[in-house]
C-alpha positions in Angstrom: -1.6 -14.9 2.3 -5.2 -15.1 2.7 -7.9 -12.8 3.3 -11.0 -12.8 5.3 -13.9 -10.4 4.1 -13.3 -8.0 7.2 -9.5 -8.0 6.3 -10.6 -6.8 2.7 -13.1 -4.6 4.3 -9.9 -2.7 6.0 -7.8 -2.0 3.2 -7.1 1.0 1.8 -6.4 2.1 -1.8 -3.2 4.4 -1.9 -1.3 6.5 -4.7 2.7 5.8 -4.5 4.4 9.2 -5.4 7.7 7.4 -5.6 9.0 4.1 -7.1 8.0 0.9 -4.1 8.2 -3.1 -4.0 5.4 -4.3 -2.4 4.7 -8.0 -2.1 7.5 -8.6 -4.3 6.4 -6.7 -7.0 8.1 -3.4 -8.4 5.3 -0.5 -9.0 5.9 3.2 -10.1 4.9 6.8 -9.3 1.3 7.1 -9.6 0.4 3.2 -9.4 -2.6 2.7 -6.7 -2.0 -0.6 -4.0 -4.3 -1.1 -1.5 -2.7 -1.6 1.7 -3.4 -2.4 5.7 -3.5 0.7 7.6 -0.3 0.0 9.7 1.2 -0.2 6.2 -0.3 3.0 5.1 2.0 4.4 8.2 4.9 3.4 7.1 4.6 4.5 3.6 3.8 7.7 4.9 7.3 7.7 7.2 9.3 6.5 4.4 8.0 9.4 1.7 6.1 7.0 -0.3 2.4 8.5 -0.2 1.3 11.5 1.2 
């Protein structure tokens, strides 16, 4: 998937307090992603980030 500059622009860098796949790959507590906002939402529902 690419990214345009304004899609960049939107992301947000996150701290996982639990274990989370994200685009395939496995990360642990404490790794940082950065994420869409709607994505940031549903970590947030499913306990993964505060």
């Amino acid at each position: 998937m690419s990214h345009t500059k304004a899609q960049l622009a939107d992301l947000v860098q996150v701290t996982l307090k639990q274990p989370h796949t994200h685009g395939g790959q496995p990360h642990k507590e404490g790794d940082k992603l950065k994420v869409r906002p709607d994505q940031v939402k549903r970590l947030k529902k499913h306990g993964k980030i505060d």
